[in-house]
N, C-alpha and C positions, 0 to 999 in steps of 0.2 A: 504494500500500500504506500500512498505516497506520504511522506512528512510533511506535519504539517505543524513545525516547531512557533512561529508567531502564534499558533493558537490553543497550544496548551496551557499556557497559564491561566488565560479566560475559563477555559474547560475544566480544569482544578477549581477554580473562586465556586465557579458553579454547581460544582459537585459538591466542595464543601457547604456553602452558605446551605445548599438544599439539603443535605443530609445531617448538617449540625442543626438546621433548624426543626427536622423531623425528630430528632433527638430531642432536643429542646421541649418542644412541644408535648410529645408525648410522656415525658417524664415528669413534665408538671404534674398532674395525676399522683403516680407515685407518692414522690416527695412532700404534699399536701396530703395525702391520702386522711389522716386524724384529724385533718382540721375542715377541709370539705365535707367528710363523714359527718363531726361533730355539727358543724354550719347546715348542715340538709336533713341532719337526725335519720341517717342512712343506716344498715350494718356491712358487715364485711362481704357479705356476698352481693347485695347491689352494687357497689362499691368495686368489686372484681371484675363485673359485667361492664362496667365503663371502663375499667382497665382493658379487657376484651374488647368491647364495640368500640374501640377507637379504629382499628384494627377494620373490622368487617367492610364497612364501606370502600376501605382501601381496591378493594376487588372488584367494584365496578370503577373508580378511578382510574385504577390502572388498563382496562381494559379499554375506556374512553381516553386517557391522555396519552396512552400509549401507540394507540390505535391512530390517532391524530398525528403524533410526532411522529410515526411512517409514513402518513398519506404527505402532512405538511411540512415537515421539517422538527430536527431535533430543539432548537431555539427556543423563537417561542411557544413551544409549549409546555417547555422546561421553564422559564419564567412565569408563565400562567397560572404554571402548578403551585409554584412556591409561594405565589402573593396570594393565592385561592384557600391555600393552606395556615397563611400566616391571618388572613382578615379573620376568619373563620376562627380559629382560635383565639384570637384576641375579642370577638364577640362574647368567646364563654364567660368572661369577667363580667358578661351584663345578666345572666342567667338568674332568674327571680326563682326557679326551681330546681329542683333535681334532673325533672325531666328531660327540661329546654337544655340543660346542663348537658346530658345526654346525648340529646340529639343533635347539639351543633359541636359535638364529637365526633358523632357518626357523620355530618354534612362535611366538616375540616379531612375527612380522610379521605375524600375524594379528590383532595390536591396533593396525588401521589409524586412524587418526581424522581424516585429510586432509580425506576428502571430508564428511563428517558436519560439520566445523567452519567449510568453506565452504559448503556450505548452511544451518547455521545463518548465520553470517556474510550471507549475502544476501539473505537473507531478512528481516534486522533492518537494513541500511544502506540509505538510498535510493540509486537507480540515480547519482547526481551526486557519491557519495561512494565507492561501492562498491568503485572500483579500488584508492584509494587506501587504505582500510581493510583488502583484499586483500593490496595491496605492502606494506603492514606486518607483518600475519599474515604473510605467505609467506618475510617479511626477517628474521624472529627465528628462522627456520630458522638464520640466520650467527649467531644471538647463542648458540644449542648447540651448534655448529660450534664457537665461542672458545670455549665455558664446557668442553668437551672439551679444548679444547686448553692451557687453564690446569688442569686437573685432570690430565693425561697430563703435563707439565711437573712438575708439584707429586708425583704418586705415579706417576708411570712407570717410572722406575728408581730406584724406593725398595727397602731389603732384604725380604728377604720376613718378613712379621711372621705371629707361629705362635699360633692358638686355640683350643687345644686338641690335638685332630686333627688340623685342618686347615693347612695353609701357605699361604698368601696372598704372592704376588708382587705385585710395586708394578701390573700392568697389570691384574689380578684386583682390588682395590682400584679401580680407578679405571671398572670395571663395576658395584661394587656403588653406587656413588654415581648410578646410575638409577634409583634412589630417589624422587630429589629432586620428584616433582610432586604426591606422595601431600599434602602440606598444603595443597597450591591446590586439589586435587581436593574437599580435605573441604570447603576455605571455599568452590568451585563448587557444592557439594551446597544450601546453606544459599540462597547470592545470584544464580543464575544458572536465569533464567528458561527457560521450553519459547518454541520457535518462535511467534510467534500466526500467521503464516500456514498452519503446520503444524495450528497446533489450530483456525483457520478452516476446514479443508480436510476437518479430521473430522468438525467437528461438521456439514458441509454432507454430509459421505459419510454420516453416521450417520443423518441426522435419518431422518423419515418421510414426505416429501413423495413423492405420487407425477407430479410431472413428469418425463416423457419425457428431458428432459435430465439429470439427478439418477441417473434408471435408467441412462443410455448410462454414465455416470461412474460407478456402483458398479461396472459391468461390466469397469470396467478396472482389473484389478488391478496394485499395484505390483510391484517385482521387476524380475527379470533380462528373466522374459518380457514382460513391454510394456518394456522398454528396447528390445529387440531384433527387437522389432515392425516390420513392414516402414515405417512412417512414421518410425522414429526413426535404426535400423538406419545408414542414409549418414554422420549426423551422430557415430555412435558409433563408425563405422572410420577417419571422417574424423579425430574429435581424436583416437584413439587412436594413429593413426601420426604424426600432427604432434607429439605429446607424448612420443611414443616415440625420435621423433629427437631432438628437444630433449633426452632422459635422454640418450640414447646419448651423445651430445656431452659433454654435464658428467660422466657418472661414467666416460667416457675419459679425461677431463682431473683431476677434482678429485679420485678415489678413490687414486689414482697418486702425484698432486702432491706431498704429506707424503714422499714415496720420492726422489722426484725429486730436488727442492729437496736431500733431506740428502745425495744422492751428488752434489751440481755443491758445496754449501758442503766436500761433502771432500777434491774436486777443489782449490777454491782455497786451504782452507787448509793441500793439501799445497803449494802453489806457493809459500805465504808463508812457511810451517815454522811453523803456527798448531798448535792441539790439533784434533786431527781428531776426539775425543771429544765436541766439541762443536756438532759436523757436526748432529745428532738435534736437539737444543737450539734452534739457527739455526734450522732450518728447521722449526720448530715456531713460531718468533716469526715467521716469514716469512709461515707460513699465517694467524696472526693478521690483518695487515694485508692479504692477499688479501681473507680472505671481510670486512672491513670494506668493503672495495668493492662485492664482490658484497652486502651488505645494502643499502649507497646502492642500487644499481642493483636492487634488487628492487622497495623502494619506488618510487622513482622512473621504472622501467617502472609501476607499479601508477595511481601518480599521472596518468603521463601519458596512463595508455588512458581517464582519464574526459575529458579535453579531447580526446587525437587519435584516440581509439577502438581496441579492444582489438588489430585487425589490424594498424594501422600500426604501434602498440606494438612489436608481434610480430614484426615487419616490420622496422623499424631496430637491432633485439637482433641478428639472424641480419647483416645487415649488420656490423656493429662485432663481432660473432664470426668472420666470414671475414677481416677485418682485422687481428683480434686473431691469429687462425692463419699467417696469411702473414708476422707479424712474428718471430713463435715459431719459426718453421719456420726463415727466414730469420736468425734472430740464432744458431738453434743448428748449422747446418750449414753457413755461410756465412761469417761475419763473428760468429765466435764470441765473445762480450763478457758477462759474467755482468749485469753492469747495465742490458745492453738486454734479456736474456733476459727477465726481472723485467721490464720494460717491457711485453712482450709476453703474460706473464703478466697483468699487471692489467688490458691491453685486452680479453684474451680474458675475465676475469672478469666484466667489466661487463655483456656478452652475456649472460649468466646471466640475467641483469634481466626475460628472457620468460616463469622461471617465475612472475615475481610478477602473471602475468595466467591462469594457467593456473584456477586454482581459483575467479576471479570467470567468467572467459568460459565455461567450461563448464556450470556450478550457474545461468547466464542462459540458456546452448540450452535445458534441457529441467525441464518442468512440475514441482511440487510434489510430485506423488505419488509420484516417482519419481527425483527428483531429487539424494539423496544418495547411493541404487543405482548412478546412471547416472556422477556425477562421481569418485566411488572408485573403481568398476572401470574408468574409462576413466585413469587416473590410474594404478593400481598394475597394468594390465596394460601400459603405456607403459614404467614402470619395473622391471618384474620383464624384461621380452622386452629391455631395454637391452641388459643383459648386456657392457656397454662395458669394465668393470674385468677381466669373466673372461678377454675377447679380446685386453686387451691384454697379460694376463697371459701368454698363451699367444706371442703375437709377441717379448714381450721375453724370454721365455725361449730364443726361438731365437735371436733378433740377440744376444743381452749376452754378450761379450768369454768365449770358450772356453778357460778358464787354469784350472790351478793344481785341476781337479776334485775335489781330492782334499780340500781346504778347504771351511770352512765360507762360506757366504755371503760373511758381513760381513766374513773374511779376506780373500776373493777380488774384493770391492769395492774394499778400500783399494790395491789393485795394479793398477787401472784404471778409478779412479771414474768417468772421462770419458764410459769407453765403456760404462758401465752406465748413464748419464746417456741417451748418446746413443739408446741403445736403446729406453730406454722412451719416450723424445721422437718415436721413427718410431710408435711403437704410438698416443701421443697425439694424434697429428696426423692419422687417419683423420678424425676429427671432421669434417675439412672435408668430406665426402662429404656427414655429415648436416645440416649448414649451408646446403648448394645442394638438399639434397633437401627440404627446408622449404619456401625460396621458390615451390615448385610445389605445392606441398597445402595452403597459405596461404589461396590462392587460391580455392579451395573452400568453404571454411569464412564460416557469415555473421556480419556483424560486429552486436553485440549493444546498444553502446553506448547508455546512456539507455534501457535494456526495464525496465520498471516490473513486479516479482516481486508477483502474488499467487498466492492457491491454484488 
């Protein structure tokens, strides 16, 4: 394919802004989770289901923006997505209910731009660089993940400040700050080029040639329907389950974690006679140097699939995750130690490192014309069918410590933080199912490493 070095940095900003702000976004949730709960008089299991349905609608997003960014171009409709994504979000600060809450979760997910940004993306890196330019895009998902979690620190339990009408709690506040992409978006409008193998691909579909080959290739249209076409079909149930367990695994463990972590720091600093107020706080900085890890390991899975190829990548992430699970499992019901626990935690992180292959090895299976269709919907039906945070919402609600009903949550925490700890830690630890269920559909799947992207 040809170089096309003036416009990879554009294609990086792009990647990033769009994927740190999917981070971003989606993690508010999380991080708030105690105090949106508390603010809506929610429990844990509605509560999961929005952790979930943010996700779902993703999978008609992607089929519509992706669908579009074939027919019209990778560009704008990778801008579209992102500001579609960000207004939307920044609406839910205005949510007078649960519901509305809800469903302008499910409306913001349809400004998918994952797969748009990796087909750009591979389309502009040659194959010898591609992983690594991947692991990077796919790492600055952890840099909206922190930049979340320094804005939820800074106005999460701030008073609520009044505009009029309106009243703004510090966690409403810290949704409207999904703002933030709209000026890279303008400087994208301006500096960031269209795909040239996309616009190779046109100008060959468009021209007026009548060879036989040229006709076989207008005849196939892009879309859902030649994605699903029986030639392609294997490869599109194939990553969709491999990708699917991979979600299941992480948004078992990461959606949860921010919950976790603040009832084991309230666990300990009832043991020391610390502020237990400061339980939220901790494990907000806890999470910080978590996904610092999980960034390294994005990258550094990304990096390593151009030298070991994108399988084995794949391949040693699910390893160093059932390791990571066995320590976890083992430090919390065993030989219970808060510093091993945290141990166990950052090995299981590192595992993560598979999704930073996910967006090059797919956007390499399959052709140009179809190619940002194919790698979004296989993407965001992986993660909408997760559904890891609703189930274990649903678990921890049955196992977590049967006291005091009559209390509010966060009352009925501080009287048994442990066993609120513990609970959610059986729900987190399904994961390992999806961890062995990987190693076998792995296997399936062909490895792509060094496939030279044209139209």
């Amino acid at each position: 394919m040809a170089e096309t070095t003036e416009n990879k940095i554009p294609v990086l900003i792009a990647g990033v802004i769009g994927w740190a702000h999917d981070g971003f976004a989606l993690v508010l949730v999380s991080l708030l989770a105690t105090t949106i709960a508390a603010d809506f008089g929610v429990t844990k299991v509605e509560l999961g289901f929005v952790f979930s349905a943010q996700y779902i609608m993703t999978v008609f997003g992607a089929a519509f923006f992706g669908y579009m960014a074939d027919k019209f171009g990778r560009k704008q409709v990778l801008l579209i997505s992102v500001l579609w994504d960000s207004v939307f979000t920044a609406l839910s600060a205005f949510a007078p209910t649960f519901l509305i809450f809800a469903i302008l979760r499910l409306i913001s997910g349809l400004g998918v731009s994952w797969g748009i940004s990796f087909s750009l993306l591979s389309e502009t890196f040659p194959s010898e660089k591609r992983g690594k330019a991947g692991g990077l895009v796919h790492g600055t998902f952890v840099v909206g993940y922190i930049a979340a979690v320094i804005v939820t620190l800074i106005f999460g339990e701030m008073a609520p400040i009044t505009l009029g009408p309106l009243v703004l709690e510090g966690w409403r506040i810290c949704f409207l700050s999904a703002l933030f992409p709209i000026p890279f978006l303008i400087y994208l409008e301006y500096r960031l080029d269209e795909s040239q193998v996309w616009i190779d691909q046109k100008e060959f579909l468009d021209g007026d040639s009548s060879e036989i080959k040229l006709v076989e290739e207008k005849d196939k249209t892009s879309g859902l329907r030649d994605v699903l076409s029986s030639q392609w079909i294997k490869f599109m149930v194939l990553l969709t389950v491999l990708f699917w367990l991979s979600e299941f695994a992480y948004h078992a463990l990461a959606d949860w974690a921010p919950t976790y972590f603040e009832y084991m720091f309230i666990y300990e600093l009832q043991q020391s006679g610390g502020d237990v107020g400061s339980a939220k706080t901790l494990a907000r900085v806890l999470m910080l140097g978590v996904m610092v890890v999980a960034g390294f390991a994005l990258y550094f899975t990304g990096w390593a699939s151009d030298y070991i190829g994108r399988k084995k990548a794949f391949f040693y992430s699910c390893v160093i995750g059932l390791v990571g699970v066995s320590l976890f499992v083992t430090f919390n019901f065993i030989a219970y130690v808060f510093p091993l626990i945290i141990v166990g935690c950052l090995v299981l992180t590192f595992s993560f490192g598979m999704h930073g292959v996910f967006g090059i090895w797919s956007s390499e299976v399959f052709p140009t014309r179809f190619r940002a269709t194919a790698t979004s919907f296989i993407f965001s039906v992986a993660r909408a069918l997760a559904l890891g945070a609703f189930i274990i919402g649903i678990i921890t609600t049955e196992l977590e410590p049967k006291i005091a009903p009559h209390l509010k949550l966060e009352e009925r925490v501080l009287l048994d933080p442990l066993g609120f700890a513990q609970a959610l830690a059986v729900g987190m630890t399904l994961c390992v199912f999806a961890y062995i269920a990987m190693f076998f559909v792995l296997r399936l799947i062909p490895e792509t490493k060094g496939k030279d992207i044209t139209f």
